[in-house]
N, CA, C and O atoms as a GROMACS GRO file, in nm:
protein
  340
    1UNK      N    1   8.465  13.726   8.447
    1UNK     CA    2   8.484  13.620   8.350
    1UNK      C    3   8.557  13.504   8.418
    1UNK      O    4   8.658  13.515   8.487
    2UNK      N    5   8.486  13.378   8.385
    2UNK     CA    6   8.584  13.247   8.446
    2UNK      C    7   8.737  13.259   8.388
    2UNK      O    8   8.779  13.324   8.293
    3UNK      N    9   8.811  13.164   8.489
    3UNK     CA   10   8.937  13.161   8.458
    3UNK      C   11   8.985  13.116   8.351
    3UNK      O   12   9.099  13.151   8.320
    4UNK      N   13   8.918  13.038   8.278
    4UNK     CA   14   8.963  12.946   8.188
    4UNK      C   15   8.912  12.973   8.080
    4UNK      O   16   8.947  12.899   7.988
    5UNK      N   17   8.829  13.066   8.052
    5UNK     CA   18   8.778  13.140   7.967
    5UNK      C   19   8.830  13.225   7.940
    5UNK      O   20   8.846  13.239   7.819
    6UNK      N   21   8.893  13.344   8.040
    6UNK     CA   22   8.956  13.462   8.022
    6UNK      C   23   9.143  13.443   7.985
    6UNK      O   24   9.213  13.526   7.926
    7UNK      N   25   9.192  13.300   8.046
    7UNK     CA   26   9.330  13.294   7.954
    7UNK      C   27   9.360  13.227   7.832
    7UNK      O   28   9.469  13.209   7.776
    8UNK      N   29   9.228  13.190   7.796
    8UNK     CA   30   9.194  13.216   7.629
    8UNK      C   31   9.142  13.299   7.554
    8UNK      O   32   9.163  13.289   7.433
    9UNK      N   33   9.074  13.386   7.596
    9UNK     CA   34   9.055  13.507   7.511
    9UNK      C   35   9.130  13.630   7.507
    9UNK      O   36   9.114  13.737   7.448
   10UNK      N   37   9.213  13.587   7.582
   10UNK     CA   38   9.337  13.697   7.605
   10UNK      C   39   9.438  13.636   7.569
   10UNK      O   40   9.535  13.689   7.624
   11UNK      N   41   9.472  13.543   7.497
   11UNK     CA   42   9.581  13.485   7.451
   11UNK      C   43   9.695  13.466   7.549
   11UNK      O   44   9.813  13.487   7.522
   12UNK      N   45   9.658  13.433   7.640
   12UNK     CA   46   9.754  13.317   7.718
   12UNK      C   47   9.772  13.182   7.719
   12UNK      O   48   9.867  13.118   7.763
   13UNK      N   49   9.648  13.136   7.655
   13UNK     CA   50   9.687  13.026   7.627
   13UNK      C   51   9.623  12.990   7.449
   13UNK      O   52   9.561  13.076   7.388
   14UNK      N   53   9.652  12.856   7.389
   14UNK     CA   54   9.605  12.872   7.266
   14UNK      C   55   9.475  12.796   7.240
   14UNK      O   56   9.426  12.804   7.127
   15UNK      N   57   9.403  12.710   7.351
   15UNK     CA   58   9.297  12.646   7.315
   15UNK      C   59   9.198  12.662   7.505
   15UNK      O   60   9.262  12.655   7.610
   16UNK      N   61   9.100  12.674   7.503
   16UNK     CA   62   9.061  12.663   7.639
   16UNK      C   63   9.072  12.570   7.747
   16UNK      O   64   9.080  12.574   7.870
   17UNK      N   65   9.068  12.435   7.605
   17UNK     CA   66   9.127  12.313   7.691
   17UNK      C   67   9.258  12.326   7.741
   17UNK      O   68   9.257  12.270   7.851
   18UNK      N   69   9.344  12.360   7.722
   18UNK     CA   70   9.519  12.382   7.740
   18UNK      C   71   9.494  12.447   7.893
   18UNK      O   72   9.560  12.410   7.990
   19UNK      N   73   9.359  12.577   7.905
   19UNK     CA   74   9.391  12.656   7.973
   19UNK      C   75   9.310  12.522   8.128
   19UNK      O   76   9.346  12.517   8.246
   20UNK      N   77   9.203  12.438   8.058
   20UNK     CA   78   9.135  12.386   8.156
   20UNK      C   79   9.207  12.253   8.247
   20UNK      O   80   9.179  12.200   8.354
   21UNK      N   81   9.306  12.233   8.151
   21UNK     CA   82   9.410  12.123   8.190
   21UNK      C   83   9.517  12.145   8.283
   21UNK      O   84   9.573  12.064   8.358
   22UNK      N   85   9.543  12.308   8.262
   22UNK     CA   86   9.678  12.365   8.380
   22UNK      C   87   9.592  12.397   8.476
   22UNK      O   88   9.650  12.412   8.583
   23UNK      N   89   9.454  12.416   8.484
   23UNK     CA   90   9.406  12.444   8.623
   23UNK      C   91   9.379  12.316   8.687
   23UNK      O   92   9.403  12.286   8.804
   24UNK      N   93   9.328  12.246   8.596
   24UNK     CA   94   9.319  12.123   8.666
   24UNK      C   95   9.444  12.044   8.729
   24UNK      O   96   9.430  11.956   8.814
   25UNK      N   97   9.554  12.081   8.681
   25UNK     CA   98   9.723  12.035   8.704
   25UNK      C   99   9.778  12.137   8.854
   25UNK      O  100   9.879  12.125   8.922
   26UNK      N  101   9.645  12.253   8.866
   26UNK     CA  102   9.715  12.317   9.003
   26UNK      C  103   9.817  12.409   8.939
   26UNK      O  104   9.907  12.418   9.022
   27UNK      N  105   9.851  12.487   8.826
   27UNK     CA  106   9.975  12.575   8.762
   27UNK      C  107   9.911  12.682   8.776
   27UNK      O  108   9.979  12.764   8.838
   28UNK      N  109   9.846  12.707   8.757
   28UNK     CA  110   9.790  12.863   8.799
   28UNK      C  111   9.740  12.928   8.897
   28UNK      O  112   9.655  12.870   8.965
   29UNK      N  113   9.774  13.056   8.929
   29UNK     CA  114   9.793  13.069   9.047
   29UNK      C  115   9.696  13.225   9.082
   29UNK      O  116   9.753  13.326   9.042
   30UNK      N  117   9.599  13.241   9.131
   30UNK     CA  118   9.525  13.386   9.104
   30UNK      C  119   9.588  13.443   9.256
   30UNK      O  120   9.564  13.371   9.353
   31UNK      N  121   9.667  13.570   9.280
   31UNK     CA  122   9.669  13.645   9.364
   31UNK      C  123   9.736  13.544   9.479
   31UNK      O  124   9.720  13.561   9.600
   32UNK      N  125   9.811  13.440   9.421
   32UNK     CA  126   9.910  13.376   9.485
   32UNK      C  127   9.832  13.215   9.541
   32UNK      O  128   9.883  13.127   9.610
   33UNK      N  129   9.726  13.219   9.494
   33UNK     CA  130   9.596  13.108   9.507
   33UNK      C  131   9.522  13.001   9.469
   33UNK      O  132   9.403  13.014   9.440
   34UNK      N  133   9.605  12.851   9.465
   34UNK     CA  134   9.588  12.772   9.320
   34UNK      C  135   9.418  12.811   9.314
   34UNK      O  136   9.339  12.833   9.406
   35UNK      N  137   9.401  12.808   9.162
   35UNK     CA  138   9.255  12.865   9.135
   35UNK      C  139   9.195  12.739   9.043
   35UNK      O  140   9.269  12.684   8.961
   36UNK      N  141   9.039  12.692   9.063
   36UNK     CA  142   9.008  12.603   8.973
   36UNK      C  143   8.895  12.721   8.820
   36UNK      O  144   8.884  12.838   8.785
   37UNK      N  145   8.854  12.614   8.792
   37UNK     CA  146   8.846  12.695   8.656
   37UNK      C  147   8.755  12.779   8.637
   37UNK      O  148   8.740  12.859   8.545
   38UNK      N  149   8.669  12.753   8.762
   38UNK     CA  150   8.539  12.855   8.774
   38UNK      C  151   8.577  13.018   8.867
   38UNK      O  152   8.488  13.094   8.902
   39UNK      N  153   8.685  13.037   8.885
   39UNK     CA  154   8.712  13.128   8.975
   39UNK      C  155   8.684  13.249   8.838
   39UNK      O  156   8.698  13.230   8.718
   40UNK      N  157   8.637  13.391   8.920
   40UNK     CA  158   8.581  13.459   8.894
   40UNK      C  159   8.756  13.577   8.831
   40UNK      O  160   8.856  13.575   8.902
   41UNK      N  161   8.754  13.639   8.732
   41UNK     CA  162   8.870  13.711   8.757
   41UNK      C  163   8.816  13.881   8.706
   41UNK      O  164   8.739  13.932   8.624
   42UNK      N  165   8.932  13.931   8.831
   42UNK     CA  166   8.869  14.069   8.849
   42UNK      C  167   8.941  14.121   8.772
   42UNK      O  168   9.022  14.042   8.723
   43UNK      N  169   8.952  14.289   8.713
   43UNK     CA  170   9.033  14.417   8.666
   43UNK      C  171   9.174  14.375   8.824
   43UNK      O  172   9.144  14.335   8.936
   44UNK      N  173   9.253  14.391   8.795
   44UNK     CA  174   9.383  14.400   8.927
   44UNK      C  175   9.442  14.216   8.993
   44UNK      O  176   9.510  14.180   9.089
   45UNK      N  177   9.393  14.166   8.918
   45UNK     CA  178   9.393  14.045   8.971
   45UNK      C  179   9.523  14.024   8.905
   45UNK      O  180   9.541  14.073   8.793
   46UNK      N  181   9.655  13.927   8.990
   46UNK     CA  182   9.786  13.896   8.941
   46UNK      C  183   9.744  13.730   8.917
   46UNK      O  184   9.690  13.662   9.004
   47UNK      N  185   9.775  13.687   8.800
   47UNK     CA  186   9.753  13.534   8.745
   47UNK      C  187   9.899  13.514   8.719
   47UNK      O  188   9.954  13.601   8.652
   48UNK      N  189   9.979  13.400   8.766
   48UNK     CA  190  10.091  13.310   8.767
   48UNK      C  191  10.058  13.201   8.718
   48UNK      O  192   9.961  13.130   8.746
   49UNK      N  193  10.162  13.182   8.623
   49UNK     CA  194  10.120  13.033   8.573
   49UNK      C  195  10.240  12.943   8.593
   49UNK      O  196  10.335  12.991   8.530
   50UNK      N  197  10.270  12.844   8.650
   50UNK     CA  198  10.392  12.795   8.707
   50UNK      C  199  10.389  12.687   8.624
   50UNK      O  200  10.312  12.591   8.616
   51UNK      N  201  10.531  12.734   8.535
   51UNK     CA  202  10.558  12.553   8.428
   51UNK      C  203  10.688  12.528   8.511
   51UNK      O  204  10.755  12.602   8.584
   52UNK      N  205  10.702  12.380   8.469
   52UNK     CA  206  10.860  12.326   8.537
   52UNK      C  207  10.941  12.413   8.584
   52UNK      O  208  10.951  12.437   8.705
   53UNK      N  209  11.033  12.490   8.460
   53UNK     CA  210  11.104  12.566   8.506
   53UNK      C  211  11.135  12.702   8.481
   53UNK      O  212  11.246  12.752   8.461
   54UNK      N  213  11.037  12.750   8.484
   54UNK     CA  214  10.991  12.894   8.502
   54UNK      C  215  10.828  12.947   8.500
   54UNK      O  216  10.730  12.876   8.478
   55UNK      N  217  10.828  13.099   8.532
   55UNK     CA  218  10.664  13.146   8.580
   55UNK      C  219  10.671  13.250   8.483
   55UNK      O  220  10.759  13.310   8.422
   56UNK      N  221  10.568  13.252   8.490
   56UNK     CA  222  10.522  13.420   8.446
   56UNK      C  223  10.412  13.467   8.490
   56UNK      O  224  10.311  13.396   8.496
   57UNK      N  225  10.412  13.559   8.519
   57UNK     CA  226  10.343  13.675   8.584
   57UNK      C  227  10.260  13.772   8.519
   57UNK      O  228  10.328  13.839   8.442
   58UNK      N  229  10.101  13.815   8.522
   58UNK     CA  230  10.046  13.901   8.427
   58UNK      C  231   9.937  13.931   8.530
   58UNK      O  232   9.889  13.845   8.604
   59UNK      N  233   9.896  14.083   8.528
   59UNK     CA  234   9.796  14.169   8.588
   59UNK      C  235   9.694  14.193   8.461
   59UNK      O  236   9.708  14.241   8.348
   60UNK      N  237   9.607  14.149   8.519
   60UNK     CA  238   9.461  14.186   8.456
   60UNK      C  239   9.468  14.328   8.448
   60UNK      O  240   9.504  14.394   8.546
   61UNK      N  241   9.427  14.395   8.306
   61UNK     CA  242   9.389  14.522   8.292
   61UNK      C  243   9.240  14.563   8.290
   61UNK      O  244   9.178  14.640   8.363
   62UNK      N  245   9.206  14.496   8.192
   62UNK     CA  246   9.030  14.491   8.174
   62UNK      C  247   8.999  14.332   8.145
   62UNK      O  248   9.063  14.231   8.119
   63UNK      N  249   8.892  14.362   8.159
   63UNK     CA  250   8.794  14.229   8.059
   63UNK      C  251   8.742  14.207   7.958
   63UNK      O  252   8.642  14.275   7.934
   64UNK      N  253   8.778  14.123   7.873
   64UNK     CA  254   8.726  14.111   7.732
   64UNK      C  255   8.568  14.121   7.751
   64UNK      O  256   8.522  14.088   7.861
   65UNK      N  257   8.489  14.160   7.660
   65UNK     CA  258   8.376  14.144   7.664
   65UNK      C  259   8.322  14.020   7.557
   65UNK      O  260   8.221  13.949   7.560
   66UNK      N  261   8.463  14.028   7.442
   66UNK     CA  262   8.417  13.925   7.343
   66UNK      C  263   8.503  13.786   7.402
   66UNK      O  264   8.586  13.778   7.492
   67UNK      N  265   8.428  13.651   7.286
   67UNK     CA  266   8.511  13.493   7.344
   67UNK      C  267   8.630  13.489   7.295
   67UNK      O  268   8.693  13.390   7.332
   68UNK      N  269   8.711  13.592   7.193
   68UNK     CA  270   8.854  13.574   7.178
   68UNK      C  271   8.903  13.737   7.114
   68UNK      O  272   8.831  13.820   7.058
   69UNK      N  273   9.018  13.742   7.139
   69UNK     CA  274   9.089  13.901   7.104
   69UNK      C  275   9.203  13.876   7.014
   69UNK      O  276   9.274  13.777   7.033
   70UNK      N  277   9.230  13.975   6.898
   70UNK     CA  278   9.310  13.959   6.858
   70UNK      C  279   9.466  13.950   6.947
   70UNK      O  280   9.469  14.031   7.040
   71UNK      N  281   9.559  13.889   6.937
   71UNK     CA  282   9.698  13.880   6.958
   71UNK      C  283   9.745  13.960   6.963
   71UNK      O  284   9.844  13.963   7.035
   72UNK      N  285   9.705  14.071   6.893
   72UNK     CA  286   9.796  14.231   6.898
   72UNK      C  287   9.735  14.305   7.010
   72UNK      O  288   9.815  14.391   7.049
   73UNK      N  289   9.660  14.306   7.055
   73UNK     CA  290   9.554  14.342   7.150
   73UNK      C  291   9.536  14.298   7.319
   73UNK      O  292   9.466  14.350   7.406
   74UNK      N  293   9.625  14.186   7.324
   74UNK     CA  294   9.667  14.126   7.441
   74UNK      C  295   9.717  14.234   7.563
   74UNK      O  296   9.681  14.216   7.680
   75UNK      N  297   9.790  14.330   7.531
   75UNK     CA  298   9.861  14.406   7.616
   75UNK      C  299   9.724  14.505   7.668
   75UNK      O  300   9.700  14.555   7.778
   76UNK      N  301   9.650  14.509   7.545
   76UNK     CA  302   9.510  14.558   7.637
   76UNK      C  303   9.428  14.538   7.761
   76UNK      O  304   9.359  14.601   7.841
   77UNK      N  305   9.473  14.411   7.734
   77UNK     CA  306   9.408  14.305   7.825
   77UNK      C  307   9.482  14.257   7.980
   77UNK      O  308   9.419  14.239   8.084
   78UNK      N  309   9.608  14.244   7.966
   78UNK     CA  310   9.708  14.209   8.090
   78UNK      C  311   9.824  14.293   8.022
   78UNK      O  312   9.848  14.354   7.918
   79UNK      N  313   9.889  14.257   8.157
   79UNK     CA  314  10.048  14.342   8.185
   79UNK      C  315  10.127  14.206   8.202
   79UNK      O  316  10.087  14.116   8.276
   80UNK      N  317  10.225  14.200   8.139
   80UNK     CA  318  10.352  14.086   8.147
   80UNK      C  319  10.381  14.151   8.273
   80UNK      O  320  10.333  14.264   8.284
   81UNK      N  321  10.444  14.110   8.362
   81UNK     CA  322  10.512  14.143   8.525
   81UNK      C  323  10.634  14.113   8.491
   81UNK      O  324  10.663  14.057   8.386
   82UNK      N  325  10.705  14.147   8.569
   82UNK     CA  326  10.906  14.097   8.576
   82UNK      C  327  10.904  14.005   8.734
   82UNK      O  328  10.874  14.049   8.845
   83UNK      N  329  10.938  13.896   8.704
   83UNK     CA  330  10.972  13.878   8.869
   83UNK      C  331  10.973  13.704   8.821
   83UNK      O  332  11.078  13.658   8.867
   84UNK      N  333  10.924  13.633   8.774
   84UNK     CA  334  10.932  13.507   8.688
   84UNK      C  335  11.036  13.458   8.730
   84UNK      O  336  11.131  13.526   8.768
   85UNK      N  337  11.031  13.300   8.731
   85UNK     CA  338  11.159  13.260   8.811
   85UNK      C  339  11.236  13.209   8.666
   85UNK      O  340  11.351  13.164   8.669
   0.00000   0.00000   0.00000
């Protein structure tokens, strides 16, 4: 699933545009790798999203198969990480 697709249907972000605007801004980061919006994202893949002043960190679990997931359902989807500045 594209990048910018998959941190909207996993509720990382709240509109796709939001998600197509931080890639385009260089904030996200796949496997330590600014990523543009077509990058492919795997099961194990670590996505960073770097705002001003702080990150967060989330491991791909699976892949949605549908274009959006419920909110409660997110943890299905990625792992919050600890390490965030």
């Amino acid at each position: 699933m594209r990048c910018d697709k998959f941190l909207n249907a996993v509720n990382i972000t709240k509109r796709r545009a939001v998600a197509e605007d931080m890639l385009a801004h260089q904030v996200v980061f796949v496997n330590n790798l600014p990523v543009k919006k077509s990058k492919e994202i795997k099961i194990g893949d670590i996505i960073e999203i770097r705002y001003l002043e702080r990150s967060e960190k989330f491991k791909v679990l699976q892949i949605p198969t549908t274009k959006s997931t419920p909110k409660s359902k997110m943890a299905e989807y990625v792992e919050k990480l600890e390490g965030g500045k």
